[in-house]
VOFI-244759 format. One record per residue (C-alpha): chain; y, z, x. Coordinates in Angstrom, 2 decimals. Example, Ala and Ser with C-alpha at 12.3 -4.5 7.8 and 13.67 -1.06 7.14 Angstrom:
<volums>
<unit A | v -4.50 | w 7.80 | u 12.30>
<unit A | v -1.06 | w 7.14 | u 13.67>
</volums>
This chain:
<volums>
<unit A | v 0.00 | w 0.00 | u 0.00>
<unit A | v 2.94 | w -1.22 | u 1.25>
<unit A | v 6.14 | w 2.02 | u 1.58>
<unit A | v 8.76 | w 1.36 | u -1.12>
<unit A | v 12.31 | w 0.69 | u -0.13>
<unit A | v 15.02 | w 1.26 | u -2.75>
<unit A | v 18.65 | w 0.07 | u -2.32>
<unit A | v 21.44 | w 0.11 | u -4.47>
<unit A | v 22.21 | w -3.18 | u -6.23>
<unit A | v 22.41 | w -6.58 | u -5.61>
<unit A | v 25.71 | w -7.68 | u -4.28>
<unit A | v 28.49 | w -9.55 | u -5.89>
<unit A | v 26.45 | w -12.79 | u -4.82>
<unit A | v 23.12 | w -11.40 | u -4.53>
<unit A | v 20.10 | w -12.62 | u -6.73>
<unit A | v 18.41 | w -9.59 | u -8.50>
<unit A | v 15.12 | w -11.51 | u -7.97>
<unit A | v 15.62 | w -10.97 | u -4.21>
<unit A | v 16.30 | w -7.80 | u -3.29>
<unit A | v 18.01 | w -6.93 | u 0.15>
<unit A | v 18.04 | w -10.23 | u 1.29>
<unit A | v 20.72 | w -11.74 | u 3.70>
<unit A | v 22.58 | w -9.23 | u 6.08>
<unit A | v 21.11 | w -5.88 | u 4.98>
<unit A | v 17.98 | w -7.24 | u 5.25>
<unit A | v 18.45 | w -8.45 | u 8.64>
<unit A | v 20.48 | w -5.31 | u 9.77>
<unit A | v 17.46 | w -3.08 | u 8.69>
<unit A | v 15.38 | w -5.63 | u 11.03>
<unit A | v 17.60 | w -5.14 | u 13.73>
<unit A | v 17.29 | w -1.43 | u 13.42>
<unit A | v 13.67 | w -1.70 | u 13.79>
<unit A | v 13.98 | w -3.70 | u 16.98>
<unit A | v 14.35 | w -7.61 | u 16.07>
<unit A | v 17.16 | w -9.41 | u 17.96>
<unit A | v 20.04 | w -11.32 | u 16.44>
<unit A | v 18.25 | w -14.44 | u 18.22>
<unit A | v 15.25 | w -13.74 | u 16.76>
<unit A | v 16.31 | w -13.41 | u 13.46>
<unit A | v 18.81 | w -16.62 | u 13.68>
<unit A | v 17.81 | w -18.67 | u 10.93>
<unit A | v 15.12 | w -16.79 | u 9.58>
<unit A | v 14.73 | w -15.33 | u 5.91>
<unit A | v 15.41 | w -11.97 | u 6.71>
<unit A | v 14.77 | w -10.55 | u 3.16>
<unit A | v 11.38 | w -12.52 | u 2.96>
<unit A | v 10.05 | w -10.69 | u 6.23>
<unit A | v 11.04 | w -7.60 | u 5.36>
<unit A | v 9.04 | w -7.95 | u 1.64>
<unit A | v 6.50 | w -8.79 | u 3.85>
<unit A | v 6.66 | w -5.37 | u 4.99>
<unit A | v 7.79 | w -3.01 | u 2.29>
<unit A | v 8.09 | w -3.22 | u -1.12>
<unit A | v 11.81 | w -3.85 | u -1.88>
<unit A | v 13.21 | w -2.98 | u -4.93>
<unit A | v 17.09 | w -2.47 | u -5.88>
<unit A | v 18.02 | w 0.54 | u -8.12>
<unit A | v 20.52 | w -1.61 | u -10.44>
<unit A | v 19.15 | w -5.04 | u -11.10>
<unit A | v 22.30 | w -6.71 | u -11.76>
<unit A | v 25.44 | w -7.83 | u -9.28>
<unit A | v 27.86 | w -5.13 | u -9.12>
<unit A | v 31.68 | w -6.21 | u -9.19>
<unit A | v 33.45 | w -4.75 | u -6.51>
<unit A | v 37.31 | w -4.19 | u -7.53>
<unit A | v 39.65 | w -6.04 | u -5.65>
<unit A | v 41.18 | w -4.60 | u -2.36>
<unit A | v 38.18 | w -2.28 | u -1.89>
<unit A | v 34.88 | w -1.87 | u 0.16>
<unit A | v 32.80 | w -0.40 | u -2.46>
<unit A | v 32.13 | w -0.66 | u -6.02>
<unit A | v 32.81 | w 1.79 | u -9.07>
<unit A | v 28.83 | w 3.73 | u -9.10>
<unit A | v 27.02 | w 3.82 | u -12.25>
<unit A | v 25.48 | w 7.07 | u -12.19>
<unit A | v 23.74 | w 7.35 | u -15.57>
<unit A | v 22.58 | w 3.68 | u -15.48>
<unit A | v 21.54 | w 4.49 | u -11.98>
<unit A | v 19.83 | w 7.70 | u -13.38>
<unit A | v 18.02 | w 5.91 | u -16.05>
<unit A | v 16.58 | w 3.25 | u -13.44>
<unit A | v 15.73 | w 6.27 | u -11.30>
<unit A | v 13.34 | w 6.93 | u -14.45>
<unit A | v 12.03 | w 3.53 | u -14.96>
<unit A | v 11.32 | w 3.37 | u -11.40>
<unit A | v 8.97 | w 6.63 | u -10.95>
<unit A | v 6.30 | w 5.42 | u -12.63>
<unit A | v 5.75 | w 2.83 | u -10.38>
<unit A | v 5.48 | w 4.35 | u -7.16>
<unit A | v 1.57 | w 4.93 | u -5.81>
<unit A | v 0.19 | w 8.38 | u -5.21>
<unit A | v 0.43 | w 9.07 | u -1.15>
<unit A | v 3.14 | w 5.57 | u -0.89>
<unit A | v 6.23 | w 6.40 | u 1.31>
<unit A | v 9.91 | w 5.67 | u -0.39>
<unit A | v 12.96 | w 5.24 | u 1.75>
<unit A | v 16.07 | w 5.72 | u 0.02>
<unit A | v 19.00 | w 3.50 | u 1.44>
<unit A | v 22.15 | w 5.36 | u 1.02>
<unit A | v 22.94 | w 8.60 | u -0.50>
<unit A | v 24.09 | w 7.12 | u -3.74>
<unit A | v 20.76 | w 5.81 | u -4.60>
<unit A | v 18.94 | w 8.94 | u -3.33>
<unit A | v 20.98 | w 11.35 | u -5.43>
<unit A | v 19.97 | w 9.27 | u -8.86>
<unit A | v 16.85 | w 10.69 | u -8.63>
<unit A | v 16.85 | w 14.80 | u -9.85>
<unit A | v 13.98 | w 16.04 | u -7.21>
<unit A | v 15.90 | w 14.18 | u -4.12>
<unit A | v 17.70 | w 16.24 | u -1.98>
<unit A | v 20.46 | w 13.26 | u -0.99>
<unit A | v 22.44 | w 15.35 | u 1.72>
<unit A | v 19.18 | w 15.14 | u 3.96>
<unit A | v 19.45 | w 12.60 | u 6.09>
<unit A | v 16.23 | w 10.74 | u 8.43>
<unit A | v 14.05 | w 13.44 | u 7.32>
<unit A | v 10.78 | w 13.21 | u 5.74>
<unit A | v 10.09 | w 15.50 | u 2.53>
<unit A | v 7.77 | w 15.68 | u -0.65>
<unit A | v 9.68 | w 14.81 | u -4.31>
<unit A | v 9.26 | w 17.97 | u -6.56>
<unit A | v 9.58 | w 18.16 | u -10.18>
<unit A | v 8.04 | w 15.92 | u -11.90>
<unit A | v 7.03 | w 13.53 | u -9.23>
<unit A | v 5.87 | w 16.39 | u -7.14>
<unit A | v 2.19 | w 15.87 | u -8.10>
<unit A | v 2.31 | w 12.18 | u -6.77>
<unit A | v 2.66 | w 13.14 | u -3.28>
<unit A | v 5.33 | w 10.68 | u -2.84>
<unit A | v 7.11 | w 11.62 | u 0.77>
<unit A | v 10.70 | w 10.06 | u 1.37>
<unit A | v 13.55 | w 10.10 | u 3.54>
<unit A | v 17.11 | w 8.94 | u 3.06>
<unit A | v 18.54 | w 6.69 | u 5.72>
<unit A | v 22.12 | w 5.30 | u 5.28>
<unit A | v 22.83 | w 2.13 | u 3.35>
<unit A | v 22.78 | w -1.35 | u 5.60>
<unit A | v 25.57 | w -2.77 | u 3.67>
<unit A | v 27.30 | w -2.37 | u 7.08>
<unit A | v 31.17 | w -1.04 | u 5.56>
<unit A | v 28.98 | w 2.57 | u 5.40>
<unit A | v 30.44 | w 4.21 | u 8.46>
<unit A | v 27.12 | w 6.38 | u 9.49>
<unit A | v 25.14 | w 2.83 | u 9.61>
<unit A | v 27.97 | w 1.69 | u 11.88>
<unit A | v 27.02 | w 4.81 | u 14.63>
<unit A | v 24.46 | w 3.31 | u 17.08>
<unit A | v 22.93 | w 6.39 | u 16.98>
<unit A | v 22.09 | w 6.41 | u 13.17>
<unit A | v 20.90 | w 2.71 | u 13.20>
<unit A | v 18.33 | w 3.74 | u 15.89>
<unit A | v 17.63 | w 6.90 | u 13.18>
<unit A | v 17.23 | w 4.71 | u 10.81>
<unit A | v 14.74 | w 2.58 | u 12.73>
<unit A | v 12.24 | w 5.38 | u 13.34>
<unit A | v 12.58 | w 6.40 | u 9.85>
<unit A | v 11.20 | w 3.08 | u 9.23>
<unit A | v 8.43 | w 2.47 | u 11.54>
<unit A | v 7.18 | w 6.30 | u 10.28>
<unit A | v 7.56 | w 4.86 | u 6.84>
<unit A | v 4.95 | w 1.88 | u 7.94>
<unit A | v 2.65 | w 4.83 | u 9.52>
<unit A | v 3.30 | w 3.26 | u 13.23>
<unit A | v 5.33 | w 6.23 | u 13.99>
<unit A | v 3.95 | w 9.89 | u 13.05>
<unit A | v 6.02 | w 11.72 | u 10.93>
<unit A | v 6.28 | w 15.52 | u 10.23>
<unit A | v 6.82 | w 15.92 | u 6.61>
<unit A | v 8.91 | w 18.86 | u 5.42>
<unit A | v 11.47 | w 21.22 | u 6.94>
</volums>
């Protein structure tokens, strides 16, 4: 079973069918050790479906106002995908959570812990389901842009595909 990875939305642009794909796709690539070269023409978001499940908490494009970085967050949509998406994910299978936003939609996620594995309580705590929150590769997120937290998020992806070891818990 391949570990889940759950972003935020597709971008203004972005297809909802494709998940992650373009730069955040190839930025969590990077992070994980590919080269710019290597990734030059390549279909970033089809290599990294090919290694996680990829799957966007809001399915649809999300307008970014004028003059700003960001976009307004819908928390109770958000919430209510947060929902829709728990009964999907597999007994033992590894989430990452790619930004704080999208972490904190889901009640048993503690989203101020950052590249740190832990178990989901409440009602997903009889699932097993570890996860860790790593910051989101949009790129305008200033922890992603720290060298040191894109090599963070790296490991917390190779531990995610079980070619790292990772200690779960505190």
């Amino acid at each position: 079973m391949k570990p889940l990875l759950v972003g935020e939305a597709p971008g203004p642009q972005g297809d909802p069918e494709a998940p992650l794909d373009g730069k955040p796709a190839g930025r969590l690539l990077e992070c994980m050790g590919w080269t710019r070269a290597e990734l030059e023409g390549e279909d970033t978001g089809v290599q990294l479906r090919e290694m996680f499940e990829v799957r966007n908490l809001i399915d649809r494009p999300m307008e970014r106002p004028e003059g700003t970085k960001g976009c307004e967050w819908p928390k109770e949509e958000a919430e209510e995908a947060a929902n829709r998406l728990a009964v999907l994910v597999e007994r033992g299978q590894r989430v990452v959570f790619l930004g704080k936003r999208v972490a904190s939609a889901f009640p048993a996620v503690d989203a101020r812990a950052w590249w740190h594995w832990n178990v989901l309580g409440g009602e997903w705590s009889v699932a097993g389901i570890a996860y860790a929150t790593i910051p989101h590769p949009s790129g305008i997120v200033r922890t992603w842009n720290e060298p040191v937290n894109r090599v963070r998020a790296g490991m917390v992806l190779w531990q995610a595909l079980g070619k790292i070891d990772a200690r779960v818990g505190p």
